[in-house]
PDB file as gemmi writes it, atoms N, CA and C in Angstrom:
CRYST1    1.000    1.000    1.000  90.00  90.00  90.00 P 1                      
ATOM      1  N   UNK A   1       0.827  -1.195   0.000  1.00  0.00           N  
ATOM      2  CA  UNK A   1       0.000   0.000   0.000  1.00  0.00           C  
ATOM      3  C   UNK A   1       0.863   1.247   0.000  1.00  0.00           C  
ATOM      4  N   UNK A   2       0.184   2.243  -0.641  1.00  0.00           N  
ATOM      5  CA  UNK A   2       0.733   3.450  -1.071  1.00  0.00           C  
ATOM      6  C   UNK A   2       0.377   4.738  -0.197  1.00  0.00           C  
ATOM      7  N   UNK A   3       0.221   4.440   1.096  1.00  0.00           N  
ATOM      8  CA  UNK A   3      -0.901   5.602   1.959  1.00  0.00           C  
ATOM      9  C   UNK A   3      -0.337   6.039   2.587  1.00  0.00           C  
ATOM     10  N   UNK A   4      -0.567   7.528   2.471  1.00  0.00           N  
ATOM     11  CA  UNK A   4       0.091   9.008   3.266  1.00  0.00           C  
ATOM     12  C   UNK A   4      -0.658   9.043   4.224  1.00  0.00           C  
ATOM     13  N   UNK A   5       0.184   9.497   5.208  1.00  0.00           N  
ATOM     14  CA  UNK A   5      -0.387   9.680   6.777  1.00  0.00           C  
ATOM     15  C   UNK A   5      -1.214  11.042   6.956  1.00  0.00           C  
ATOM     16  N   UNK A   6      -0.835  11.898   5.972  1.00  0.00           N  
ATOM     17  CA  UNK A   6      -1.737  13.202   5.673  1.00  0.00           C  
ATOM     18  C   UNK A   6      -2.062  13.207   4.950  1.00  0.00           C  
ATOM     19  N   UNK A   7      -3.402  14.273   4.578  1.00  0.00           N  
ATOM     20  CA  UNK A   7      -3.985  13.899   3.007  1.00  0.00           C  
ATOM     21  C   UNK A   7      -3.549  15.209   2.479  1.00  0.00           C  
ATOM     22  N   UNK A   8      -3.032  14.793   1.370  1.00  0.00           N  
ATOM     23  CA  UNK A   8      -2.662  15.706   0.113  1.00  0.00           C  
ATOM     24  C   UNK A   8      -3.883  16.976  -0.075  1.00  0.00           C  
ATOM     25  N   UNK A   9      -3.136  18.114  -0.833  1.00  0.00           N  
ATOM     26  CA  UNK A   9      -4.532  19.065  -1.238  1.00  0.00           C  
ATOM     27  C   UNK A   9      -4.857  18.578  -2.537  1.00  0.00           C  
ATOM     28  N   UNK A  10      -6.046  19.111  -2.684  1.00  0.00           N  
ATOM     29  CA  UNK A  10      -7.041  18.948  -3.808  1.00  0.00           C  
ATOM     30  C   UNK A  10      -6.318  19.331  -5.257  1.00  0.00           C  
ATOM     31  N   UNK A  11      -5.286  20.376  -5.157  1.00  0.00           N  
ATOM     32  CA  UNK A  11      -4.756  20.581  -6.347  1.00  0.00           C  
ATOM     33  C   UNK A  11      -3.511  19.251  -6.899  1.00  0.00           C  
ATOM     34  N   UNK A  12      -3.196  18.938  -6.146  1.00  0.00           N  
ATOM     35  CA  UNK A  12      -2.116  17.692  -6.268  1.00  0.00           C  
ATOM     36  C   UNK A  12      -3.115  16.273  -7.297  1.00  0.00           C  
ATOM     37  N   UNK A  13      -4.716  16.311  -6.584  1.00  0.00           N  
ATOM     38  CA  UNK A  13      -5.208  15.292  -7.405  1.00  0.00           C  
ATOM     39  C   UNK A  13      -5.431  15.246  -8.613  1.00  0.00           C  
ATOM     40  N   UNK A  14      -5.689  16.589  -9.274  1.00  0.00           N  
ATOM     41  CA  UNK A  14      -5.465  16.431 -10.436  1.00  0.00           C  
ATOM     42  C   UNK A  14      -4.247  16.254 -10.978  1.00  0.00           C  
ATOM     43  N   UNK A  15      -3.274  16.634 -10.466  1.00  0.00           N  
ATOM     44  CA  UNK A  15      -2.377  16.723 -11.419  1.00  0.00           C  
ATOM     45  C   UNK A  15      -1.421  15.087 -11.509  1.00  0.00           C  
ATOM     46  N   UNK A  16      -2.158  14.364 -10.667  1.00  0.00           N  
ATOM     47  CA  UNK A  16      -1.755  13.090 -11.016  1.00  0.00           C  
ATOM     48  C   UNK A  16      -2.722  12.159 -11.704  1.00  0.00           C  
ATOM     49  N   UNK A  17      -4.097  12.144 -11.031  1.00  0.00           N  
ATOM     50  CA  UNK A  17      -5.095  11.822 -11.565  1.00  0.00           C  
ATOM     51  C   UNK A  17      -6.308  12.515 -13.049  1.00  0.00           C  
ATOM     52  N   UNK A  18      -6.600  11.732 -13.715  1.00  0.00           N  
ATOM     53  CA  UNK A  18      -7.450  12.141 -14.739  1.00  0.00           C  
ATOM     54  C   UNK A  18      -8.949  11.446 -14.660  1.00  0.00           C  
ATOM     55  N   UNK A  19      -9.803  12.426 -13.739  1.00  0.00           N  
ATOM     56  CA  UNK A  19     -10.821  11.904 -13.289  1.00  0.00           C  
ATOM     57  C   UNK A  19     -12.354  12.013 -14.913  1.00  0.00           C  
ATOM     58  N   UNK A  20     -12.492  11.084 -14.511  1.00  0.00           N  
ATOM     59  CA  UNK A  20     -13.579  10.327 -15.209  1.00  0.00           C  
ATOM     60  C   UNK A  20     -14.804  10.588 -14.670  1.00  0.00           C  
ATOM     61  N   UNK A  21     -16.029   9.363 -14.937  1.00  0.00           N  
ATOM     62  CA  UNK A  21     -17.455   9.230 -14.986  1.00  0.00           C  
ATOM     63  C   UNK A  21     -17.920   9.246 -13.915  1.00  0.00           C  
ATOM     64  N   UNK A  22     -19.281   9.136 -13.295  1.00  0.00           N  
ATOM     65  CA  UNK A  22     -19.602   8.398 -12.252  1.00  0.00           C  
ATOM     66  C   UNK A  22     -19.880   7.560 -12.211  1.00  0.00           C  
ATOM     67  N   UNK A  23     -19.181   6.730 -11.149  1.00  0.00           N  
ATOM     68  CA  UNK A  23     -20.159   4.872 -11.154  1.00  0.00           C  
ATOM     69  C   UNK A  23     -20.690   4.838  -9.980  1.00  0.00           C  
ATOM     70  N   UNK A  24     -20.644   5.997  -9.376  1.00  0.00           N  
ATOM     71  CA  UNK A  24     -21.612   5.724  -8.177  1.00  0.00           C  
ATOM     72  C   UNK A  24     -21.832   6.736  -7.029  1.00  0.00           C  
ATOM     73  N   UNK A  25     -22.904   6.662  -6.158  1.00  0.00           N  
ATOM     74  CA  UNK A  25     -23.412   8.024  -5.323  1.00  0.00           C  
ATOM     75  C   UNK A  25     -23.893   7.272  -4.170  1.00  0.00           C  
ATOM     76  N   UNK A  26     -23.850   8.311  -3.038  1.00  0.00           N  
ATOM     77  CA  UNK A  26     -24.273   8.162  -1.939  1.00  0.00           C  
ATOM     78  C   UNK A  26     -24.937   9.242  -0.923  1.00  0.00           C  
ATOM     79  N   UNK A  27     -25.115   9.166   0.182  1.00  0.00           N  
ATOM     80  CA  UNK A  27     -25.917  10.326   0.559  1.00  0.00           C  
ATOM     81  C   UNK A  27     -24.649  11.462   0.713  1.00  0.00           C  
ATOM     82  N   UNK A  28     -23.617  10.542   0.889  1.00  0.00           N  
ATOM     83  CA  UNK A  28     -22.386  11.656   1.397  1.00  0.00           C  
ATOM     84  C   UNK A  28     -21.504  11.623   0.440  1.00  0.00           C  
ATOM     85  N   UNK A  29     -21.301  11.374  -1.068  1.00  0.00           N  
ATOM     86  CA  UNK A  29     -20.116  11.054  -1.803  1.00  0.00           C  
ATOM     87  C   UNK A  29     -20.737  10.761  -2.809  1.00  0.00           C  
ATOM     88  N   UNK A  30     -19.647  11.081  -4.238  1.00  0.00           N  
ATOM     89  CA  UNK A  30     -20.060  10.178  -5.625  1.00  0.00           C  
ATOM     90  C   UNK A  30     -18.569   9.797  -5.767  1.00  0.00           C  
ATOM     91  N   UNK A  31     -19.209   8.585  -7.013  1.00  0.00           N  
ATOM     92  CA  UNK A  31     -17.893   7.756  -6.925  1.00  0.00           C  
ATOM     93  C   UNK A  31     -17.327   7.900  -8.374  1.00  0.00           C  
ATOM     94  N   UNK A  32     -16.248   8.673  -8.668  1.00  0.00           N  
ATOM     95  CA  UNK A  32     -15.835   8.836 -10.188  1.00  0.00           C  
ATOM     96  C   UNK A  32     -14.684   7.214 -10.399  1.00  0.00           C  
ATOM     97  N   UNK A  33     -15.198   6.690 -11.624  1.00  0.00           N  
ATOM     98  CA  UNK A  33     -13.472   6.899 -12.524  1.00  0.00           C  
ATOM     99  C   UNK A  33     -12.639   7.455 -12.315  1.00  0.00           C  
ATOM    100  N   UNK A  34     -11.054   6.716 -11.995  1.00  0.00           N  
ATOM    101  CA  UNK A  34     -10.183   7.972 -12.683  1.00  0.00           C  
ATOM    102  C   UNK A  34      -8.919   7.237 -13.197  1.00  0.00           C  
ATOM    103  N   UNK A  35      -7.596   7.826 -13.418  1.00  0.00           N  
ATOM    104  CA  UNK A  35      -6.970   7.028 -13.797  1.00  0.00           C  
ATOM    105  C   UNK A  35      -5.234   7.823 -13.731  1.00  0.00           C  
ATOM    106  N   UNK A  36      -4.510   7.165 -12.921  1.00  0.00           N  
ATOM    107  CA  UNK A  36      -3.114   7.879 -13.044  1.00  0.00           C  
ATOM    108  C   UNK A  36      -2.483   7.729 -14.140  1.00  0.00           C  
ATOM    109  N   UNK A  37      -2.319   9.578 -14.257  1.00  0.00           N  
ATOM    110  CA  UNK A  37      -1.613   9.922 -15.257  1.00  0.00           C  
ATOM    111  C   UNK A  37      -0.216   9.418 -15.300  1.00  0.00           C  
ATOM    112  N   UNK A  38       0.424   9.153 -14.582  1.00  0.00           N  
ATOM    113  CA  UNK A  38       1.954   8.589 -15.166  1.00  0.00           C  
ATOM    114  C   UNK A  38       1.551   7.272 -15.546  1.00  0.00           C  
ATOM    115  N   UNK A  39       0.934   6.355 -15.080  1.00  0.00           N  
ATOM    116  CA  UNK A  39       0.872   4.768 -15.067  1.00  0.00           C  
ATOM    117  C   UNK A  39      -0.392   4.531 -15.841  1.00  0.00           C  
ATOM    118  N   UNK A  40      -1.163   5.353 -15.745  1.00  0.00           N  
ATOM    119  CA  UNK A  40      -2.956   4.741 -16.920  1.00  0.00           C  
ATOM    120  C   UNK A  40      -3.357   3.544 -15.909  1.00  0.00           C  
ATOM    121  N   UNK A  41      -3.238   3.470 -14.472  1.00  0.00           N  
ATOM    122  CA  UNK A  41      -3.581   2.672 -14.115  1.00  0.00           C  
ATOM    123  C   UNK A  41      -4.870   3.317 -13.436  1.00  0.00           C  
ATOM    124  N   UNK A  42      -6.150   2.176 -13.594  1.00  0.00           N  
ATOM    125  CA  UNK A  42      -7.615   3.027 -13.079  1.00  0.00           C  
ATOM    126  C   UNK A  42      -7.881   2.655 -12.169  1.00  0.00           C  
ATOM    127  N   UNK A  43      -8.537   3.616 -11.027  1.00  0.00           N  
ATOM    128  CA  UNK A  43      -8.797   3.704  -9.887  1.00  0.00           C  
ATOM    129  C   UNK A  43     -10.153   3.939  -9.693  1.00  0.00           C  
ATOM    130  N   UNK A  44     -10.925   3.888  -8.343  1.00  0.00           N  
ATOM    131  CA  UNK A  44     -12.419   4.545  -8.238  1.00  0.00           C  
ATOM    132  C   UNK A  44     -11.592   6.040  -7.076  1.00  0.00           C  
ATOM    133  N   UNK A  45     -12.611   7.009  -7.894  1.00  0.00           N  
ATOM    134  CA  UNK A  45     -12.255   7.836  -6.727  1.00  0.00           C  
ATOM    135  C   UNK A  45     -13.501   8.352  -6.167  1.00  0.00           C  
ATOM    136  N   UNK A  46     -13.335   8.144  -4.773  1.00  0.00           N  
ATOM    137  CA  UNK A  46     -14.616   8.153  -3.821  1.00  0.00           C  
ATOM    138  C   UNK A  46     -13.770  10.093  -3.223  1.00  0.00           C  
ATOM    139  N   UNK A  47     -15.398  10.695  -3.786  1.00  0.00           N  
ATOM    140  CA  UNK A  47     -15.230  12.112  -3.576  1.00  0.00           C  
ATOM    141  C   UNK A  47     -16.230  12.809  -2.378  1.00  0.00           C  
ATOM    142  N   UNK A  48     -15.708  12.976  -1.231  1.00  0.00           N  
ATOM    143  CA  UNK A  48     -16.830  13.261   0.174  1.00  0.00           C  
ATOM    144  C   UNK A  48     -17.209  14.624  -0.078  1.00  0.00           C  
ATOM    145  N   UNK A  49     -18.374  15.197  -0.161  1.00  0.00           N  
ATOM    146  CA  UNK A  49     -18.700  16.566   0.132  1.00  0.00           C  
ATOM    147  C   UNK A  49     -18.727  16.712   1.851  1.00  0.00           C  
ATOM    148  N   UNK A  50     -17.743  17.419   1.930  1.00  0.00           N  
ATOM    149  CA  UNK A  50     -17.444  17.878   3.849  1.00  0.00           C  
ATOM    150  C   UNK A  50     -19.189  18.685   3.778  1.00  0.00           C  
ATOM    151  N   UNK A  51     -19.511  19.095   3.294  1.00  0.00           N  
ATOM    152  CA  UNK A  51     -20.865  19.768   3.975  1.00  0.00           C  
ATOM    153  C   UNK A  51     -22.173  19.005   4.432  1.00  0.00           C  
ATOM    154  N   UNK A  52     -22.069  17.860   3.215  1.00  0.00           N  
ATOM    155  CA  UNK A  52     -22.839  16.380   3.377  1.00  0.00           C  
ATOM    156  C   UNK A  52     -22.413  15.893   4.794  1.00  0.00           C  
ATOM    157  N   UNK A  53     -21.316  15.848   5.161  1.00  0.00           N  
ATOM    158  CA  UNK A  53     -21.243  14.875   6.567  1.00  0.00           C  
ATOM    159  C   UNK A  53     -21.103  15.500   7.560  1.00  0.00           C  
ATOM    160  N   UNK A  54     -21.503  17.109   7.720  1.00  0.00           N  
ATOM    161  CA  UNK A  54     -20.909  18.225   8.714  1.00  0.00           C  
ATOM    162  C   UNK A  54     -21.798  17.326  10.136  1.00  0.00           C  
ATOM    163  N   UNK A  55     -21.206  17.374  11.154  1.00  0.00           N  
ATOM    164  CA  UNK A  55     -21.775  16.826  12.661  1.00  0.00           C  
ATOM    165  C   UNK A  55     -21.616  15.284  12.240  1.00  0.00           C  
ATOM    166  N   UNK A  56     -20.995  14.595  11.344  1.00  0.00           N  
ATOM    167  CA  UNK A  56     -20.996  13.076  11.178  1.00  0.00           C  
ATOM    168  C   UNK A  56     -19.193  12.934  10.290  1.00  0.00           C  
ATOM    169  N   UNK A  57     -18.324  13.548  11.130  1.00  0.00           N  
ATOM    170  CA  UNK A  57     -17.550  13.589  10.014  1.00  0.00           C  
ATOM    171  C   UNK A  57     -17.154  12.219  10.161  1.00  0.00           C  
ATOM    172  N   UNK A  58     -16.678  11.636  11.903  1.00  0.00           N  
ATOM    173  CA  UNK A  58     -16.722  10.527  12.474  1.00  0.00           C  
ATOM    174  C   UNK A  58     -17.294   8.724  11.367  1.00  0.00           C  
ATOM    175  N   UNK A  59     -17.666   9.466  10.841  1.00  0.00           N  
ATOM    176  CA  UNK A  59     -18.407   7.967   9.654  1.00  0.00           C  
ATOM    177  C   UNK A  59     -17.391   8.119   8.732  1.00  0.00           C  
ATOM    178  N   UNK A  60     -16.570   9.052   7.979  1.00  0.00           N  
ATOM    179  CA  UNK A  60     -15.802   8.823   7.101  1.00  0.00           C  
ATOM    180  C   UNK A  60     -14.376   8.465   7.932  1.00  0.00           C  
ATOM    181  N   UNK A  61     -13.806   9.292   8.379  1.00  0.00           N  
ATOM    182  CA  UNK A  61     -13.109   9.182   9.108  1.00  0.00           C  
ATOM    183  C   UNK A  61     -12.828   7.863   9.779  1.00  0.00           C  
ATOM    184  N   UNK A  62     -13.643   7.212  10.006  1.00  0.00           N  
ATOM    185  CA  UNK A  62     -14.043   5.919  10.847  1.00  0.00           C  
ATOM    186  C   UNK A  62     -13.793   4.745   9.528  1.00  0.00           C  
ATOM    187  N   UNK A  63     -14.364   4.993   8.277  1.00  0.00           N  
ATOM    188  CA  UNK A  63     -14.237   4.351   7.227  1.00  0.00           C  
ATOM    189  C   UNK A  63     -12.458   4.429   6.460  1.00  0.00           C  
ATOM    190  N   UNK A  64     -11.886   5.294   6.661  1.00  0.00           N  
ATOM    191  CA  UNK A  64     -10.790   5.766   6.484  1.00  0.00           C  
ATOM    192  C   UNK A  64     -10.431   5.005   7.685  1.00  0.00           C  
ATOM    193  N   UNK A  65      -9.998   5.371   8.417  1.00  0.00           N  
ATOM    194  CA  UNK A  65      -9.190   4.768   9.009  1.00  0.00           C  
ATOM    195  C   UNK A  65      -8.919   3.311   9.014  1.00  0.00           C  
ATOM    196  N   UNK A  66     -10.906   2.496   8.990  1.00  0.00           N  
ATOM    197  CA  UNK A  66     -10.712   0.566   8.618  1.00  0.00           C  
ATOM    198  C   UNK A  66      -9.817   0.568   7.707  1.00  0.00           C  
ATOM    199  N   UNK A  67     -10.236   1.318   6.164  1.00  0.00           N  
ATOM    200  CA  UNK A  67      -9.258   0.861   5.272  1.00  0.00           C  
ATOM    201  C   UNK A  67      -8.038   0.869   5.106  1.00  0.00           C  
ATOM    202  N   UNK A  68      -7.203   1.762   5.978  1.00  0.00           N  
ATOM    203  CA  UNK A  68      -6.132   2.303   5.831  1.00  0.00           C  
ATOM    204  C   UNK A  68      -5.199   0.829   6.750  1.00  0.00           C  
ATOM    205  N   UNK A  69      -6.160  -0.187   7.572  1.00  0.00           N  
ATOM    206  CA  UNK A  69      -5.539  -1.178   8.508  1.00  0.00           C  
ATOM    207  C   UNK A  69      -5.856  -1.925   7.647  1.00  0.00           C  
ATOM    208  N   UNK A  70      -6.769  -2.277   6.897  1.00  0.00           N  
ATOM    209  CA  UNK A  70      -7.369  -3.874   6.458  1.00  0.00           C  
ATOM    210  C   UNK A  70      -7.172  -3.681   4.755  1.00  0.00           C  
ATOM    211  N   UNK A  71      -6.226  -5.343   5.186  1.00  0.00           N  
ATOM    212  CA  UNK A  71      -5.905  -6.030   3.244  1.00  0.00           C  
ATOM    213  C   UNK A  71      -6.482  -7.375   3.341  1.00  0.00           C  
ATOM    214  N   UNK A  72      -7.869  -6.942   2.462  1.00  0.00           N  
ATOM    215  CA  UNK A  72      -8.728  -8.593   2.328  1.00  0.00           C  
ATOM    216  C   UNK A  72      -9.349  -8.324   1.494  1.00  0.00           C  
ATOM    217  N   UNK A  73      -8.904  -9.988   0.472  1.00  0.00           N  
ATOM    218  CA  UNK A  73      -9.174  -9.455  -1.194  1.00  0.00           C  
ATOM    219  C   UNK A  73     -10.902  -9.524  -1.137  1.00  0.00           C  
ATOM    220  N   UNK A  74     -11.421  -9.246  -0.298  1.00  0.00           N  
ATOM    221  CA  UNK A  74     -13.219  -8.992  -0.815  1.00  0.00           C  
ATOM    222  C   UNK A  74     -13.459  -7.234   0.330  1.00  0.00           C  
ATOM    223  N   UNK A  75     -12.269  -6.713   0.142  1.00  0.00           N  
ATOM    224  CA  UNK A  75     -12.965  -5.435   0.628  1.00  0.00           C  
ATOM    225  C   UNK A  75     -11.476  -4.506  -0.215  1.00  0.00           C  
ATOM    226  N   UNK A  76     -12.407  -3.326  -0.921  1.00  0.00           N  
ATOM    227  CA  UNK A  76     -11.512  -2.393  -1.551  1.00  0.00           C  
ATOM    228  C   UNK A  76     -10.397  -1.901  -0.684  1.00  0.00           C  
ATOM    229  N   UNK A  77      -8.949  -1.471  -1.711  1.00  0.00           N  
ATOM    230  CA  UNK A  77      -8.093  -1.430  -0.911  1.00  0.00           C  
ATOM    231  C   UNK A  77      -7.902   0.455  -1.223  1.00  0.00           C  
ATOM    232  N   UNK A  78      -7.557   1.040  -0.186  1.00  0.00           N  
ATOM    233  CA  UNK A  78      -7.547   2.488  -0.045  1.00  0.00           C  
ATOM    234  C   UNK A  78      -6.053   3.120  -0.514  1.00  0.00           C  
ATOM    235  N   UNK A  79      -5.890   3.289  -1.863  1.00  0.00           N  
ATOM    236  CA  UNK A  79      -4.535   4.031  -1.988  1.00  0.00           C  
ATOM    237  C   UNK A  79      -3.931   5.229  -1.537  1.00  0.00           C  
ATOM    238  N   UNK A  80      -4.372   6.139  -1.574  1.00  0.00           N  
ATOM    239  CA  UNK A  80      -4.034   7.443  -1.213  1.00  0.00           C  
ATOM    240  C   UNK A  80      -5.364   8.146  -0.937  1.00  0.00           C  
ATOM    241  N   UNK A  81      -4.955   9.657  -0.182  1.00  0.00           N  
ATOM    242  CA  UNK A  81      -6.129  10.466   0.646  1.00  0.00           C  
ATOM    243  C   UNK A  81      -5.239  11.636   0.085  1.00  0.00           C  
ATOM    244  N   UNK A  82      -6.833  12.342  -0.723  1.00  0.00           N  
ATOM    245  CA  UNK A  82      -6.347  14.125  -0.976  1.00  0.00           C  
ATOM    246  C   UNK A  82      -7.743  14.817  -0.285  1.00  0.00           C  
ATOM    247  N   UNK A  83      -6.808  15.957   0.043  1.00  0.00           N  
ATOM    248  CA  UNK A  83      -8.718  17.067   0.605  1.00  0.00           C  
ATOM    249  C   UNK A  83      -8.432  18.224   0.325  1.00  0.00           C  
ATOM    250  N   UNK A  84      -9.408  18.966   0.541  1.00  0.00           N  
ATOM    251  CA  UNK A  84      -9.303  20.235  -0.297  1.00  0.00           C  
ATOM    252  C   UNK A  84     -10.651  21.156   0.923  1.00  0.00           C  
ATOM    253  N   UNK A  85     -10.890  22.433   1.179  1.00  0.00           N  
ATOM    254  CA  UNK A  85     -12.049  22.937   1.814  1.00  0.00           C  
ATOM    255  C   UNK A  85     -13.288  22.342   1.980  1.00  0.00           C  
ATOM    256  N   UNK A  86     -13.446  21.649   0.620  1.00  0.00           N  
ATOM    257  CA  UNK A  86     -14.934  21.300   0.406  1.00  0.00           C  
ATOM    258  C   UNK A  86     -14.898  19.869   0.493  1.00  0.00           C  
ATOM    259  N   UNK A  87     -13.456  18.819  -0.020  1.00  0.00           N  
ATOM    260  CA  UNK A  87     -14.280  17.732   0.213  1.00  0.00           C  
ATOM    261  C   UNK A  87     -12.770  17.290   0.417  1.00  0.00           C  
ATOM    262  N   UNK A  88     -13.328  15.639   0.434  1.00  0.00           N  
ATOM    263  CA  UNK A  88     -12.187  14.389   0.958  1.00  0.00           C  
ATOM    264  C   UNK A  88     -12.135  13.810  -0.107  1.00  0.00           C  
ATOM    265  N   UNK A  89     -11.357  13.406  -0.951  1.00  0.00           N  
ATOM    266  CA  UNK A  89     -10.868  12.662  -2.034  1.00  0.00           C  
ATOM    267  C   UNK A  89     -10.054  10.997  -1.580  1.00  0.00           C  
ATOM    268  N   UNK A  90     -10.819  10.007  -2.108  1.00  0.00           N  
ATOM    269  CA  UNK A  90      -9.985   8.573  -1.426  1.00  0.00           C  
ATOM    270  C   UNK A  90     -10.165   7.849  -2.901  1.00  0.00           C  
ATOM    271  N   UNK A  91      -8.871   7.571  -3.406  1.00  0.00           N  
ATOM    272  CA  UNK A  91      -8.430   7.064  -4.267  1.00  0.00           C  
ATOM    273  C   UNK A  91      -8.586   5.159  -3.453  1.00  0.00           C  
ATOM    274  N   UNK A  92      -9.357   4.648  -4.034  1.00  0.00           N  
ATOM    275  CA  UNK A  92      -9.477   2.602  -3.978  1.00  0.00           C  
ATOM    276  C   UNK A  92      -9.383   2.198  -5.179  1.00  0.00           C  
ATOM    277  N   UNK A  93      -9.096   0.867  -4.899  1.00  0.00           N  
ATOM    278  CA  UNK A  93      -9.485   0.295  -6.179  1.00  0.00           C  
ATOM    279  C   UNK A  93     -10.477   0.188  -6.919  1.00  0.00           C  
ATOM    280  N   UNK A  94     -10.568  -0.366  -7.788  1.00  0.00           N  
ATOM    281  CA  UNK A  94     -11.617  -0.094  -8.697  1.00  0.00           C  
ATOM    282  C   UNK A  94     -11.826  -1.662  -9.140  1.00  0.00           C  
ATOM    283  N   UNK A  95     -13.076  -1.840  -8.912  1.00  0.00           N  
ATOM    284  CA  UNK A  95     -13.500  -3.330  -8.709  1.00  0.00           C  
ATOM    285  C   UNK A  95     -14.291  -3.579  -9.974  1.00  0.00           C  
ATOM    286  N   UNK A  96     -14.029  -4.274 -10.833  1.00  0.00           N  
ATOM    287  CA  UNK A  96     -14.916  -4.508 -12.084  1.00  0.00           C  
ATOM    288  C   UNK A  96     -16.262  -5.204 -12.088  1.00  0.00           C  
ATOM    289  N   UNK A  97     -16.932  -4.898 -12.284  1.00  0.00           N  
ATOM    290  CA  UNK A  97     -18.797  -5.694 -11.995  1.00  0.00           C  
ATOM    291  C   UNK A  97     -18.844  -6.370 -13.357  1.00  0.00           C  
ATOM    292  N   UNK A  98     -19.068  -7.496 -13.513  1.00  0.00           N  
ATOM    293  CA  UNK A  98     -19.195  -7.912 -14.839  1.00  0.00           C  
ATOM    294  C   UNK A  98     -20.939  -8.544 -15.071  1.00  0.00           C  
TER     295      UNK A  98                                                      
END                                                                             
């Protein structure tokens, strides 16, 4: 695993990442595509709106932190953490649904 003990700012994610579609939403987050630019290797990037979880930050945070301990091939693995004012950026894998 590739995980910083601090999370990067929001401008750093682009400039490694080339974010994509959505494959998915939640009450607190949507989940883009994306894909590193040096390597073309694709990722899901799970994007938190901080205003969505204001008085609950404790649930992401709490989710962040499981992943950041646990490697088990039936639960996504958490590469890197960027944030920015408005939200939390968590780069996982990207699990193919066939």
């Amino acid at each position: 695993r590739n995980i910083q003990n601090s999370r990067k700012d929001r401008l750093s994610i682009h400039g490694f990442y080339k974010i994509g579609k959505i494959i998915g939403d939640g009450n607190f987050s949507v989940v883009r595509e994306c894909r590193n630019r040096r390597t073309g290797q694709k990722y899901a990037l799970k994007i938190v709106n901080k205003a969505r979880v204001k008085g609950k930050e404790y649930f992401v945070e709490n989710e962040t932190a499981i992943l950041r301990r646990i490697s088990h091939p039936n639960i996504v693995q958490l590469f890197e953490e960027y944030e920015s004012a408005k939200e939390i950026f968590l780069v996982l894998e990207l699990v193919q649904v066939w």
